[in-house]
Predicted model as a PDB file, atoms N, CA, C, CB and O in Angstrom, pLDDT in the B-factor column:
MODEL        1                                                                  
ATOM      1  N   UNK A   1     142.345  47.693  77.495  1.00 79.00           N  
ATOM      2  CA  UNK A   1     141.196  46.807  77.595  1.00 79.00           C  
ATOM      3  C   UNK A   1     140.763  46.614  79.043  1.00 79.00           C  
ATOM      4  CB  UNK A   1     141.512  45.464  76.962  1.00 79.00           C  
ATOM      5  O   UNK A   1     139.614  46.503  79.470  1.00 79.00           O  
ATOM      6  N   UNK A   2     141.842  46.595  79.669  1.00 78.00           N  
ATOM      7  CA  UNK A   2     141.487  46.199  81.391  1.00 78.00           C  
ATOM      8  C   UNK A   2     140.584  47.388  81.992  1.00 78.00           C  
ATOM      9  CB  UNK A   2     143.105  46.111  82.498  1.00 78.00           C  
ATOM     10  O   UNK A   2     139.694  47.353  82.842  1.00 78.00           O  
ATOM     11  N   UNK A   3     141.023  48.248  81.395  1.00 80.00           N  
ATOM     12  CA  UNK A   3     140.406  50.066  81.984  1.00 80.00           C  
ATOM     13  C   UNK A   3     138.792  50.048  81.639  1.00 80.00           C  
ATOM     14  CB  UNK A   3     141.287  51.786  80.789  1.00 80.00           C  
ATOM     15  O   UNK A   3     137.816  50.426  82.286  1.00 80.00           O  
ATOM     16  N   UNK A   4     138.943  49.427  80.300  1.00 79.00           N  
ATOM     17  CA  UNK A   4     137.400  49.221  79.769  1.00 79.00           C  
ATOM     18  C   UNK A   4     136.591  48.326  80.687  1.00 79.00           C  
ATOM     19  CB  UNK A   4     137.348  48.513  78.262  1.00 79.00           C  
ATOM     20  O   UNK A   4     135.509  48.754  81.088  1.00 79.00           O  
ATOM     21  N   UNK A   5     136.845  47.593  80.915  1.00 76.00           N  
ATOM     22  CA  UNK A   5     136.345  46.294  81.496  1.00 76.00           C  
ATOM     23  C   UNK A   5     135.761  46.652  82.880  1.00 76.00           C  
ATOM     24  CB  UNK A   5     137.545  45.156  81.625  1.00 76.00           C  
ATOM     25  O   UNK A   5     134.776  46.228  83.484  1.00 76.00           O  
ATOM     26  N   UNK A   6     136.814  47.686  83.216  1.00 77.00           N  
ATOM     27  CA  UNK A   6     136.234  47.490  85.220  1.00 77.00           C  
ATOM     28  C   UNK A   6     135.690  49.113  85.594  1.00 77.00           C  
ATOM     29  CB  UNK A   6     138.135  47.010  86.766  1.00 77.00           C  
ATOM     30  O   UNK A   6     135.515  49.630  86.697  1.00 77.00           O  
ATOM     31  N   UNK A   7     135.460  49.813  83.876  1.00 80.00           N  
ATOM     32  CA  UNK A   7     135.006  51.393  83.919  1.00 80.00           C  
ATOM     33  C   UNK A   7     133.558  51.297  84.537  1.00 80.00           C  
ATOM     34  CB  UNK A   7     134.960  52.215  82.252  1.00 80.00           C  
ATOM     35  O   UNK A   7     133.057  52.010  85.405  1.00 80.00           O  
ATOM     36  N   UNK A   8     133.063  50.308  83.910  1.00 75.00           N  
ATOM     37  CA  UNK A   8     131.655  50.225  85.005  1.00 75.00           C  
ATOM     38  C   UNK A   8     131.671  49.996  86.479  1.00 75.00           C  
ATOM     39  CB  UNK A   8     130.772  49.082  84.642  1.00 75.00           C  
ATOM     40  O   UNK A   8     131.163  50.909  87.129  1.00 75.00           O  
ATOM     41  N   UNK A   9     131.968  49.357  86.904  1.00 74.00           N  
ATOM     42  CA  UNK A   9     132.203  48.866  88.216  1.00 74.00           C  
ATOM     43  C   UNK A   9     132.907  50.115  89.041  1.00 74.00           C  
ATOM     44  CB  UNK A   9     133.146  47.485  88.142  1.00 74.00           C  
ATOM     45  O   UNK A   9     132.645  50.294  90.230  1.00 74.00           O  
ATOM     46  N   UNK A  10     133.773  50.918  88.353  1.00 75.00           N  
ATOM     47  CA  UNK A  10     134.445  52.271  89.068  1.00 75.00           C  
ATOM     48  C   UNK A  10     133.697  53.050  89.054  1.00 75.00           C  
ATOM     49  CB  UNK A  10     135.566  52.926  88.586  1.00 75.00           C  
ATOM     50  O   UNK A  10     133.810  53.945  89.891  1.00 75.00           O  
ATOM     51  N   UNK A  11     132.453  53.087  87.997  1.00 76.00           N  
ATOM     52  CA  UNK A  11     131.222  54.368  88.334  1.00 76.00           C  
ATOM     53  C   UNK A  11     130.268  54.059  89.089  1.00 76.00           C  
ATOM     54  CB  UNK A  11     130.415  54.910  87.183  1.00 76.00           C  
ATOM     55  O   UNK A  11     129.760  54.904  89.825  1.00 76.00           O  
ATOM     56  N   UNK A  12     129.824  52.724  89.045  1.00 73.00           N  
ATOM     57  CA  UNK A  12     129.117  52.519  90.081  1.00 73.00           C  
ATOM     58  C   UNK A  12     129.326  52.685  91.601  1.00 73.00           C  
ATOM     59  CB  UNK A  12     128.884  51.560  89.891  1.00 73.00           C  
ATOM     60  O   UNK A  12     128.523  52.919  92.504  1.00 73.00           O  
ATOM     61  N   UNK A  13     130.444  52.522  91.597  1.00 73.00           N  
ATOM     62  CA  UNK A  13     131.159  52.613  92.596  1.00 73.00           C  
ATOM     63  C   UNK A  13     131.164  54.124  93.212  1.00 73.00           C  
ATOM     64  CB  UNK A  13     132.410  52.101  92.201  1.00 73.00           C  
ATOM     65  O   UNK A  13     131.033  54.270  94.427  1.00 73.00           O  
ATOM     66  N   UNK A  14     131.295  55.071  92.476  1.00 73.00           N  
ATOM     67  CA  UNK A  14     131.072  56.681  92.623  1.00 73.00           C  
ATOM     68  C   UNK A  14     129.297  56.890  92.685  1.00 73.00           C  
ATOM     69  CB  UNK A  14     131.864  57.626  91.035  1.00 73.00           C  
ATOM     70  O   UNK A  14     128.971  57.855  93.376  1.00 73.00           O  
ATOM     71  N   UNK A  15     128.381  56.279  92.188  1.00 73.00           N  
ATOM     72  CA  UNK A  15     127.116  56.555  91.767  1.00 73.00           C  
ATOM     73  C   UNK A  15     126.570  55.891  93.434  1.00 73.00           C  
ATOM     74  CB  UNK A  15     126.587  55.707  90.049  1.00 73.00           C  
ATOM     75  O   UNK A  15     125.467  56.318  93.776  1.00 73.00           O  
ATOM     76  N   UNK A  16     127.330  54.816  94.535  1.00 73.00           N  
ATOM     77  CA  UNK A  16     126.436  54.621  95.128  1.00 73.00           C  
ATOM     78  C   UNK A  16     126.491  55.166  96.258  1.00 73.00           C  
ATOM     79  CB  UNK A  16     126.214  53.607  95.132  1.00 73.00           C  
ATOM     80  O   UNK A  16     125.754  54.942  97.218  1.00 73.00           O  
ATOM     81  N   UNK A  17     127.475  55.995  96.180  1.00 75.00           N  
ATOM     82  CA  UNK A  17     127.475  56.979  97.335  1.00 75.00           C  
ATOM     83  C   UNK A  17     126.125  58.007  97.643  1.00 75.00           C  
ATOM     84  CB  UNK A  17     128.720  57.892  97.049  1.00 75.00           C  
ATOM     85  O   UNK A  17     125.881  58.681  98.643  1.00 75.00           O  
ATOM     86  N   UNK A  18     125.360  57.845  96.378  1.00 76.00           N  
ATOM     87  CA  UNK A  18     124.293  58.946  96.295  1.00 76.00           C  
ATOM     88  C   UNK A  18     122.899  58.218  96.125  1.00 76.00           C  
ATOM     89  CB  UNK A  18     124.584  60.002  94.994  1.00 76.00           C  
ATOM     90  O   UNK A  18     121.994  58.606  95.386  1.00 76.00           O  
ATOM     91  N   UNK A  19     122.876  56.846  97.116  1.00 78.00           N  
ATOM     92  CA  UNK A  19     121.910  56.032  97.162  1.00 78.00           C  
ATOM     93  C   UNK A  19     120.572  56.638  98.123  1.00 78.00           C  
ATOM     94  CB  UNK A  19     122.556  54.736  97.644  1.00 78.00           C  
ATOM     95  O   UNK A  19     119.370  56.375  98.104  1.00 78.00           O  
ATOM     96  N   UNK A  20     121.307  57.461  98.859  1.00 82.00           N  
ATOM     97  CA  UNK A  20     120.535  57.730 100.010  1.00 82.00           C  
ATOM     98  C   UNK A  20     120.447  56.917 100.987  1.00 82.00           C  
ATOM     99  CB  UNK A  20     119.446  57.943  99.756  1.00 82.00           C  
ATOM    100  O   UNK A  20     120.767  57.520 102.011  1.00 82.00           O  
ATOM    101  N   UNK A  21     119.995  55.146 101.338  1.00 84.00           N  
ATOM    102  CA  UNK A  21     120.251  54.711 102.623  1.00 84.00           C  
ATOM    103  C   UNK A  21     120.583  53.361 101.965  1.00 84.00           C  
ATOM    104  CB  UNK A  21     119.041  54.848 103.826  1.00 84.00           C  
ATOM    105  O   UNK A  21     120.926  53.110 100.810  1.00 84.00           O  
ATOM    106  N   UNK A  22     120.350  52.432 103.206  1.00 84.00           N  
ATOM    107  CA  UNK A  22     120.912  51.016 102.620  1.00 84.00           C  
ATOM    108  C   UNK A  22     119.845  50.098 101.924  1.00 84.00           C  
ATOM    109  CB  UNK A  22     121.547  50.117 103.846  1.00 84.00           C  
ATOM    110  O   UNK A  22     120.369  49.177 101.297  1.00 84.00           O  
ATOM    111  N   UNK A  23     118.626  50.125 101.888  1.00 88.00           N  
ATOM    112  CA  UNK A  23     117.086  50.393 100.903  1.00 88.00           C  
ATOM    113  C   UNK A  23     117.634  50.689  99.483  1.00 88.00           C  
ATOM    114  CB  UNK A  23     115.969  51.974 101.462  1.00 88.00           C  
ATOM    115  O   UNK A  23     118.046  49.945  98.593  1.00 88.00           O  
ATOM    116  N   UNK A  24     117.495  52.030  99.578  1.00 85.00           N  
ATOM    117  CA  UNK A  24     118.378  52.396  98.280  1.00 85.00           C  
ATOM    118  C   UNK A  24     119.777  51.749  97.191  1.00 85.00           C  
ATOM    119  CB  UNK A  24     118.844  53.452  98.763  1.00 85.00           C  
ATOM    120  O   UNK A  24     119.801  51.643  95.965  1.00 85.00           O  
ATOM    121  N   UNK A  25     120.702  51.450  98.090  1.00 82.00           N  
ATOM    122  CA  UNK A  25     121.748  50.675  98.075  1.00 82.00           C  
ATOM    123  C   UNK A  25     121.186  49.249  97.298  1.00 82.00           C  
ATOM    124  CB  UNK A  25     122.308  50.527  99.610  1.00 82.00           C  
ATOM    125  O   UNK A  25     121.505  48.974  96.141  1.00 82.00           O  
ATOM    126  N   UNK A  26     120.398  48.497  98.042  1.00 86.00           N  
ATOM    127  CA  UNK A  26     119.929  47.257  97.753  1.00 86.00           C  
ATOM    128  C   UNK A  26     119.025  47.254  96.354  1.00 86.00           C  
ATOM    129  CB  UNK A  26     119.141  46.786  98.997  1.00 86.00           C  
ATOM    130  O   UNK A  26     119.043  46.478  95.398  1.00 86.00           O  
ATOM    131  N   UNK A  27     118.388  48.198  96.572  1.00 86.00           N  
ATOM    132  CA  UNK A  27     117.591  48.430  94.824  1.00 86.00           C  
ATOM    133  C   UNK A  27     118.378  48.681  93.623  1.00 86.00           C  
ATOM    134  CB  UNK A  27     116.619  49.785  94.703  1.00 86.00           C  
ATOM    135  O   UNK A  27     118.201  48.213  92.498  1.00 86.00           O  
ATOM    136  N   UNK A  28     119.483  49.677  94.124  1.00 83.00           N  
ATOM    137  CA  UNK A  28     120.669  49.695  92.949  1.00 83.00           C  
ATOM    138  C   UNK A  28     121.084  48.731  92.655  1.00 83.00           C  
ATOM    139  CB  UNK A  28     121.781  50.307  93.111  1.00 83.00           C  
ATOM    140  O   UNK A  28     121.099  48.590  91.432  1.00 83.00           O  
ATOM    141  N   UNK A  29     121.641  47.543  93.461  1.00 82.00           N  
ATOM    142  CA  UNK A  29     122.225  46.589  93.403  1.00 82.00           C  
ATOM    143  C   UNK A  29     121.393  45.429  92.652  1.00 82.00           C  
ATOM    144  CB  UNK A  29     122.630  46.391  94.633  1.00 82.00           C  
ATOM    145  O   UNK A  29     122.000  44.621  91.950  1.00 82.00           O  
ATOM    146  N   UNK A  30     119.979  45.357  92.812  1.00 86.00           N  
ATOM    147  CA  UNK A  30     119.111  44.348  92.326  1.00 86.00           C  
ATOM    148  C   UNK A  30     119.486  44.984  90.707  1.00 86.00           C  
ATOM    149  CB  UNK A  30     117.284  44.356  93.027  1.00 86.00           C  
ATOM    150  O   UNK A  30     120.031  44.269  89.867  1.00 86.00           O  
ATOM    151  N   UNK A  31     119.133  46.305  90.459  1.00 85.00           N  
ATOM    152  CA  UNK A  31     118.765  46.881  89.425  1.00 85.00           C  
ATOM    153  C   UNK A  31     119.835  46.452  88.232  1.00 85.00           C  
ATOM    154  CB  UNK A  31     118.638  48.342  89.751  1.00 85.00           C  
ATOM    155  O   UNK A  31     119.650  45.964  87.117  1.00 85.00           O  
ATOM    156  N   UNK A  32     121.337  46.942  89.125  1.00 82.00           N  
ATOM    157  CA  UNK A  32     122.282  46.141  88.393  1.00 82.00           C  
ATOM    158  C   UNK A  32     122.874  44.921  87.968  1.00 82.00           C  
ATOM    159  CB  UNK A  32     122.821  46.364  88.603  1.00 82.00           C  
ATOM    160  O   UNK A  32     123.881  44.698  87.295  1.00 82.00           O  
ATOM    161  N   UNK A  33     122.066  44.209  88.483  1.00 85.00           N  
ATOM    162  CA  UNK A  33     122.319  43.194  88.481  1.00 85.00           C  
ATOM    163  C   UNK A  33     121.704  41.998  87.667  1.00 85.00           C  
ATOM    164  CB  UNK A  33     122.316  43.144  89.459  1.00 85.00           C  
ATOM    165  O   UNK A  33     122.197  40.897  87.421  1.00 85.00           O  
ATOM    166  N   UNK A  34     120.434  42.551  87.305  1.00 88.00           N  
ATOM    167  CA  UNK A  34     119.043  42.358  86.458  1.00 88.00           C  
ATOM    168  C   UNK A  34     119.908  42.874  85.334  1.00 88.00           C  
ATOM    169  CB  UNK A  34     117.404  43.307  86.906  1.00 88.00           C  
ATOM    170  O   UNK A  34     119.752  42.210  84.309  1.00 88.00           O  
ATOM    171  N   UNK A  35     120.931  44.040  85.201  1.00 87.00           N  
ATOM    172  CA  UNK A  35     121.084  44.512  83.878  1.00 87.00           C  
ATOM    173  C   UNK A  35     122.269  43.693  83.092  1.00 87.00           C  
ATOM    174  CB  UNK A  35     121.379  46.067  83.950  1.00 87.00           C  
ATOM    175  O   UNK A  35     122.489  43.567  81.888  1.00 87.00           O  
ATOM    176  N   UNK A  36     122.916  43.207  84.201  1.00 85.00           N  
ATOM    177  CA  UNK A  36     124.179  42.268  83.969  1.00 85.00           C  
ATOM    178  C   UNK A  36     123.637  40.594  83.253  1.00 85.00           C  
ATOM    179  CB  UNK A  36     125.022  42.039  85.753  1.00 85.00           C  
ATOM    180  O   UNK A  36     124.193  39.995  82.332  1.00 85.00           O  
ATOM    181  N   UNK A  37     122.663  40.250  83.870  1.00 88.00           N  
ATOM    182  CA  UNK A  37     121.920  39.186  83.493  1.00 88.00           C  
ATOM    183  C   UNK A  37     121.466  39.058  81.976  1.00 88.00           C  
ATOM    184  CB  UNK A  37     120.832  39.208  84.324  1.00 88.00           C  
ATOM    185  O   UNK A  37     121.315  38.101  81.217  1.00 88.00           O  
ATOM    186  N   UNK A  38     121.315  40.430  81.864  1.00 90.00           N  
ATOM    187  CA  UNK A  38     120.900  40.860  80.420  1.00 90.00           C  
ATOM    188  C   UNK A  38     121.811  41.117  79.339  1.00 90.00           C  
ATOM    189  CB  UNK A  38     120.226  41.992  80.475  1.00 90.00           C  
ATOM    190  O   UNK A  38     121.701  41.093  78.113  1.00 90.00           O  
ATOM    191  N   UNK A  39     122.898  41.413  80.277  1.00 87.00           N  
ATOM    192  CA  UNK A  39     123.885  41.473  78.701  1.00 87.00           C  
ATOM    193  C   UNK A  39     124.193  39.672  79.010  1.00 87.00           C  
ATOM    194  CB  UNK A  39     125.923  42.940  78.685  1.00 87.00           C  
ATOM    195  O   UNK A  39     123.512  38.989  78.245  1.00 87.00           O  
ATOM    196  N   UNK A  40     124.667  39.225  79.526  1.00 88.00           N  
ATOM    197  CA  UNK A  40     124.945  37.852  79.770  1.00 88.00           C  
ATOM    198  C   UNK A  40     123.910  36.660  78.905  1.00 88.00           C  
ATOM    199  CB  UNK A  40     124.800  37.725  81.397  1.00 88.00           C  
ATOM    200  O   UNK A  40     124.213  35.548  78.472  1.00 88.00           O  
ATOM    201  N   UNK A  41     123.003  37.172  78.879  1.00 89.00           N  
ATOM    202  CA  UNK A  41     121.634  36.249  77.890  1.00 89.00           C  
ATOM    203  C   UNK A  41     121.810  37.073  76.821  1.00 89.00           C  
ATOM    204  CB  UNK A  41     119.710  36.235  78.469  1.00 89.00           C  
ATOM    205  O   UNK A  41     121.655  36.244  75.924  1.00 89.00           O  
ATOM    206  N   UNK A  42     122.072  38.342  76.137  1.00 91.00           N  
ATOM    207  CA  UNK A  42     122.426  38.684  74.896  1.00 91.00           C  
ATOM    208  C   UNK A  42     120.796  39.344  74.666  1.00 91.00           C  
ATOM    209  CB  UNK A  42     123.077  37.295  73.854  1.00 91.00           C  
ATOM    210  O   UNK A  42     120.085  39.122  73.686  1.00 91.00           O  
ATOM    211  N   UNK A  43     120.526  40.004  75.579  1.00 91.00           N  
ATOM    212  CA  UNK A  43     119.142  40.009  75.547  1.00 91.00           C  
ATOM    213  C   UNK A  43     119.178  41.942  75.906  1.00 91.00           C  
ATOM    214  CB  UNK A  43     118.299  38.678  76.894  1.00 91.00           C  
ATOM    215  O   UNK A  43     119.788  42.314  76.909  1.00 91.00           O  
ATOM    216  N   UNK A  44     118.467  43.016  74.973  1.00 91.00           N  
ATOM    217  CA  UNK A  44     118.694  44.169  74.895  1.00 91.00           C  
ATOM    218  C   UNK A  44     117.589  44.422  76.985  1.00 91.00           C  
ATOM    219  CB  UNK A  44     118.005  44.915  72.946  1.00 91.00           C  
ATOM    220  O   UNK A  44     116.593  43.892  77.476  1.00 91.00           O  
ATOM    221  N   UNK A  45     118.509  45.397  77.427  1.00 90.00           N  
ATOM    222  CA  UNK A  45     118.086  45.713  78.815  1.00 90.00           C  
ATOM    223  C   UNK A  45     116.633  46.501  78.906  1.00 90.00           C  
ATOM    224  CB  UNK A  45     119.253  46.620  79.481  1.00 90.00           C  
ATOM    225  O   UNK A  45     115.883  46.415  79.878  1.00 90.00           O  
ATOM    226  N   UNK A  46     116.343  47.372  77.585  1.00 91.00           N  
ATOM    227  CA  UNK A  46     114.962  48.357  77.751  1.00 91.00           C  
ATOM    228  C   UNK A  46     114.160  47.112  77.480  1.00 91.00           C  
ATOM    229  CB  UNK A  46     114.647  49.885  76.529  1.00 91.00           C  
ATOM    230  O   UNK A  46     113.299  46.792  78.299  1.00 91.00           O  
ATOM    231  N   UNK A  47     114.303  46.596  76.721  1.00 92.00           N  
ATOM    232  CA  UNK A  47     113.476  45.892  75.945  1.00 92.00           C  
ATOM    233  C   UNK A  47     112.678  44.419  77.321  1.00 92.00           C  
ATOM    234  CB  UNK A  47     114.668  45.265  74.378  1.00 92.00           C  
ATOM    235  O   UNK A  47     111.528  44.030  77.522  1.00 92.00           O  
ATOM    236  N   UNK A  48     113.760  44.123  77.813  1.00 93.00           N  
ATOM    237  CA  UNK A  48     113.224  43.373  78.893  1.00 93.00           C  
ATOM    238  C   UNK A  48     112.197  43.803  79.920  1.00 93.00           C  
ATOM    239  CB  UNK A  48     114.193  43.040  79.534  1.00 93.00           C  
ATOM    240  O   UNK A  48     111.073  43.384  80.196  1.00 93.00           O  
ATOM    241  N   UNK A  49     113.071  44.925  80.466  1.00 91.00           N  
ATOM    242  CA  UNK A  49     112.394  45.735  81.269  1.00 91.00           C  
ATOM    243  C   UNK A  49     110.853  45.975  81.093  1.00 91.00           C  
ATOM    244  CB  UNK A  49     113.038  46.855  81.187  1.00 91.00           C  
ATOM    245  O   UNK A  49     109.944  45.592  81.829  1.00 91.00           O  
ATOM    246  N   UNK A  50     110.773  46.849  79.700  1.00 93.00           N  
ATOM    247  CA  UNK A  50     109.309  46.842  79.623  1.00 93.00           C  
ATOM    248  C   UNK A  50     108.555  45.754  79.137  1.00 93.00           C  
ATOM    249  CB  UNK A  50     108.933  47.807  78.916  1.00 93.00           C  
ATOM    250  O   UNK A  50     107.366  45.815  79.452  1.00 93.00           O  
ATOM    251  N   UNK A  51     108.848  44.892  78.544  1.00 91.00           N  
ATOM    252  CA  UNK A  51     108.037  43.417  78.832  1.00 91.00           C  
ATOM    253  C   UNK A  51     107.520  43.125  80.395  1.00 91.00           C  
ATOM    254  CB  UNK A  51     109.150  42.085  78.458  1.00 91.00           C  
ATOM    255  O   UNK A  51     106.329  42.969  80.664  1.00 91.00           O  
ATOM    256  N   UNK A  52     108.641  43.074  81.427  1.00 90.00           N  
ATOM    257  CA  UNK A  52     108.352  42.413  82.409  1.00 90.00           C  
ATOM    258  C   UNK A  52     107.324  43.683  83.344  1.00 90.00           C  
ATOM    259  CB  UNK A  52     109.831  41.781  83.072  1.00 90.00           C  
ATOM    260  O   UNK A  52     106.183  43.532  83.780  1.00 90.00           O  
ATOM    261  N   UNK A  53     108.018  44.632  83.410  1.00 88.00           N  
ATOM    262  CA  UNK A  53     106.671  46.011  83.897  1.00 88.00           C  
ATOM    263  C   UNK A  53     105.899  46.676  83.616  1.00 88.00           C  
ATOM    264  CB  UNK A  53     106.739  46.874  84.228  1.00 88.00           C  
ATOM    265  O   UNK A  53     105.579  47.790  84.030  1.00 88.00           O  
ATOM    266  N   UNK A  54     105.237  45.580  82.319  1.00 91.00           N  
ATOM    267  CA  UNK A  54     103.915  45.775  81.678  1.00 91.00           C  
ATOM    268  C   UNK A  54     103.154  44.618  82.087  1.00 91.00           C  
ATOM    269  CB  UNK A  54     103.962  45.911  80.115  1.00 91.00           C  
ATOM    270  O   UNK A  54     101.987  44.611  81.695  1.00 91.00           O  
ATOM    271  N   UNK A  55     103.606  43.470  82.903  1.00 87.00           N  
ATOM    272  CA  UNK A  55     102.833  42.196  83.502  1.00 87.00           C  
ATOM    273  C   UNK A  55     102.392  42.505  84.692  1.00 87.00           C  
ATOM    274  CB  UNK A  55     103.626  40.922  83.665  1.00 87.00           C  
ATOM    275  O   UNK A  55     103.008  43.373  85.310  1.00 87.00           O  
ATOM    276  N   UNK A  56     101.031  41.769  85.401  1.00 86.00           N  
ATOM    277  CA  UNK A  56     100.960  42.158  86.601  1.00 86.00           C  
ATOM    278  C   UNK A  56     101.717  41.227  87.248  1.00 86.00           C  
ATOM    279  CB  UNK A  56      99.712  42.325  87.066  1.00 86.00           C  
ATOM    280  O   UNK A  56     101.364  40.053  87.362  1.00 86.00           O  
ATOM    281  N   UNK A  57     103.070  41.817  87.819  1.00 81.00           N  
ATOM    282  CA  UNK A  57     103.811  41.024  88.848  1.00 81.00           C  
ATOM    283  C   UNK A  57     103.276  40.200  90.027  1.00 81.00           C  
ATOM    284  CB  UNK A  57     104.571  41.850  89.398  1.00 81.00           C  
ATOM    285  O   UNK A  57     103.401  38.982  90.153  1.00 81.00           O  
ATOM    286  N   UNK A  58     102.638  41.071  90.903  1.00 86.00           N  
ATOM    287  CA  UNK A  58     102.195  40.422  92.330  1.00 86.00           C  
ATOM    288  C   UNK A  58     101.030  39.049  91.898  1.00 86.00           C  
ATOM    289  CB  UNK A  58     101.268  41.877  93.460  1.00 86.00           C  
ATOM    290  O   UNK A  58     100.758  38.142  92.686  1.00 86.00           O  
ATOM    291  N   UNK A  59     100.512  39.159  90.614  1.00 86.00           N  
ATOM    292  CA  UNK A  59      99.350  37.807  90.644  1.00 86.00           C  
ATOM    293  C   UNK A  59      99.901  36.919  89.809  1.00 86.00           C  
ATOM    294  CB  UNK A  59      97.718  38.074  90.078  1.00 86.00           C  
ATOM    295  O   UNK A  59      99.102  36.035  89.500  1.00 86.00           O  
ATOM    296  N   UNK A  60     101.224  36.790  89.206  1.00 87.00           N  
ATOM    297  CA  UNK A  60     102.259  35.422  88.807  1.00 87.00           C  
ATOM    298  C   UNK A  60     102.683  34.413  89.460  1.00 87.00           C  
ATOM    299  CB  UNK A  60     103.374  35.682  88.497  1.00 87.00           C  
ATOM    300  O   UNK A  60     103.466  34.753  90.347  1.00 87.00           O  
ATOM    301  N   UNK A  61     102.553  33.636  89.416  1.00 92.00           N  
ATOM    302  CA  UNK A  61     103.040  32.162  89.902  1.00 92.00           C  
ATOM    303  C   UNK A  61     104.083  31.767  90.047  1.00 92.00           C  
ATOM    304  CB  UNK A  61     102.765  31.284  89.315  1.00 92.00           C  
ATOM    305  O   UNK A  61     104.649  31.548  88.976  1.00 92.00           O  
ATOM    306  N   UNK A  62     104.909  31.459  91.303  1.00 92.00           N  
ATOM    307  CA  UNK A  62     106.614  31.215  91.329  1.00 92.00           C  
ATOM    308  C   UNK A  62     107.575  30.863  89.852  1.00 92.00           C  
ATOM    309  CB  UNK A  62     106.847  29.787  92.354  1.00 92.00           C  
ATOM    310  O   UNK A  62     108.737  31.139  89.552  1.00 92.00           O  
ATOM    311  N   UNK A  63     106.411  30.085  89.092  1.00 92.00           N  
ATOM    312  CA  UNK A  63     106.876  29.334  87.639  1.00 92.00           C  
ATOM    313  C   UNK A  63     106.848  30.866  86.604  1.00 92.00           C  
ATOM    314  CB  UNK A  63     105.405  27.774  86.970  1.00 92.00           C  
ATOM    315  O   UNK A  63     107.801  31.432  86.066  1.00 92.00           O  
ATOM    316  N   UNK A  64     105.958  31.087  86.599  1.00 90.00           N  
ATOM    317  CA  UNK A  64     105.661  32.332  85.703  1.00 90.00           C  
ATOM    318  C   UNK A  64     107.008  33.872  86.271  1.00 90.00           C  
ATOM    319  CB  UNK A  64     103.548  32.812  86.130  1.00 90.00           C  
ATOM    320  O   UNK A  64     107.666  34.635  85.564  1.00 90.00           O  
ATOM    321  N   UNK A  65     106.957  33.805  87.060  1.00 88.00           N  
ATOM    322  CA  UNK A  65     107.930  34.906  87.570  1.00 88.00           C  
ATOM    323  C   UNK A  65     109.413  33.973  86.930  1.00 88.00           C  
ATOM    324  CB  UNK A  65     107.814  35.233  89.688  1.00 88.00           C  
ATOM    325  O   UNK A  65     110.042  34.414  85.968  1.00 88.00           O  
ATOM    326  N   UNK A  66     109.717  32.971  87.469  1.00 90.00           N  
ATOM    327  CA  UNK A  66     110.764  32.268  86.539  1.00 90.00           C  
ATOM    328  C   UNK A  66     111.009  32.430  85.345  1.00 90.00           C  
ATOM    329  CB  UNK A  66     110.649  31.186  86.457  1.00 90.00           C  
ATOM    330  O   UNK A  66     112.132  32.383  84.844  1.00 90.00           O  
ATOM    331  N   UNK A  67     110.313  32.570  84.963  1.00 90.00           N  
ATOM    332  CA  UNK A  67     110.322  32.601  83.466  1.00 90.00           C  
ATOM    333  C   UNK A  67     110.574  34.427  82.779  1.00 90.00           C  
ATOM    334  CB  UNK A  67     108.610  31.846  82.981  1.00 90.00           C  
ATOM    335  O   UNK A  67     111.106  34.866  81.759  1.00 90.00           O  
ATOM    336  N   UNK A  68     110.133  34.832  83.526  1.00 89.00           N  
ATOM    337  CA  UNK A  68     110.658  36.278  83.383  1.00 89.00           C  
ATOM    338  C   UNK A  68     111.884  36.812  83.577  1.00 89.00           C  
ATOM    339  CB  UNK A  68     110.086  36.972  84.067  1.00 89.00           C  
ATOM    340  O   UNK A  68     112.166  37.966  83.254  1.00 89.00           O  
ATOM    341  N   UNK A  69     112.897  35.776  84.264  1.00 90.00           N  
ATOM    342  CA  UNK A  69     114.275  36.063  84.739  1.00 90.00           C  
ATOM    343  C   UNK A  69     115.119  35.989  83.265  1.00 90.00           C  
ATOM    344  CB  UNK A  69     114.827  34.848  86.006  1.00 90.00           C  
ATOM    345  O   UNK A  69     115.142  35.047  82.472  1.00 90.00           O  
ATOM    346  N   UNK A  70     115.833  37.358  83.163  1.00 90.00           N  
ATOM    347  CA  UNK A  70     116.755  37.152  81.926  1.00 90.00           C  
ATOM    348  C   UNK A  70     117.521  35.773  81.090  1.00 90.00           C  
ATOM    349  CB  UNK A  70     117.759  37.885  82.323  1.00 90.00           C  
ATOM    350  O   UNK A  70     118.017  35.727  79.964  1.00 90.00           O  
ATOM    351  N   UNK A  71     117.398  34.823  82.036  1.00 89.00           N  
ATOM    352  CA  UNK A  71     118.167  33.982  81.635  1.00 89.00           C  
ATOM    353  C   UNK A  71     117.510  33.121  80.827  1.00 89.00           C  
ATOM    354  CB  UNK A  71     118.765  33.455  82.551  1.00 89.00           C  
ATOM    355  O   UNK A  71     118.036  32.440  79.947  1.00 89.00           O  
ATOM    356  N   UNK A  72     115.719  33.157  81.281  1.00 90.00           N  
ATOM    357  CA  UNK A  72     114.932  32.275  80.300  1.00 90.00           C  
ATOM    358  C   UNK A  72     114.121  33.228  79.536  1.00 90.00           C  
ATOM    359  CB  UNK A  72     113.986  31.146  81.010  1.00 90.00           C  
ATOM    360  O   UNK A  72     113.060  32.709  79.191  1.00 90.00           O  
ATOM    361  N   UNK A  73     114.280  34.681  79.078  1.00 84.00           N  
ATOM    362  CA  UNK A  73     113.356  35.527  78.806  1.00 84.00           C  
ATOM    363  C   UNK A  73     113.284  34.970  77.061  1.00 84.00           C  
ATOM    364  CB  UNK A  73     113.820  37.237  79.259  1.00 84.00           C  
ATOM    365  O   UNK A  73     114.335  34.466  76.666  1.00 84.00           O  
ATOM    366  N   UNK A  74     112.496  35.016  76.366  1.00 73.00           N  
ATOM    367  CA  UNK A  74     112.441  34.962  75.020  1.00 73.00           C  
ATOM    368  C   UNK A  74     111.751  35.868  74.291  1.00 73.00           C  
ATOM    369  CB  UNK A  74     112.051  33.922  74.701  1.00 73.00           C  
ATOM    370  O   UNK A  74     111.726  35.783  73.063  1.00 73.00           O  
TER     371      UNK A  74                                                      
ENDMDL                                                                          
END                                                                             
C-alpha cells in the first residue's frame, strides 16, 4: 500500500527533470496541484478542466475566479 501511495510522487519526480527551465517547473507544479485539489473535492480532473478553459478567465472577478477553485467547483 505504501508503494502505491508515494508511486505518484516518484514519477513526478522522474517527469520533472524534463521540464525544460524553472517556468516550466512552476507550471508543472501549479498543474499538479490543481489535479490534487481535484481528487481531494471528489471532483473528476477532465471534467473540471474543461469547464474552467471554456470561461473567459482574464475578464472574471477575484469572487468569480474563486469559485472556480476545485474546492468550491459544483
Amino acid at each position: 500500500l505504501m508503494e502505491q501511495a508515494i508511486r505518484p510522487i516518484t514519477l513526478g519526480r522522474k517527469n520533472y527533470l524534463f521540464c525544460g527551465n524553472n517556468e516550466g517547473a512552476e507550471n508543472n507544479a501549479i498543474f499538479y496541484t490543481f489535479m490534487a485539489c481535484c481528487r481531494e473535492a471528489d471532483i473528476e480532473p477532465y471534467k473540471w478542466m474543461k469547464e474552467v478553459l471554456s470561461r473567459p478567465l482574464p475578464d472574471m472577478t477575484e469572487e468569480e475566479l474563486i469559485k472556480m477553485l476545485p474546492s468550491n467547483f459544483k
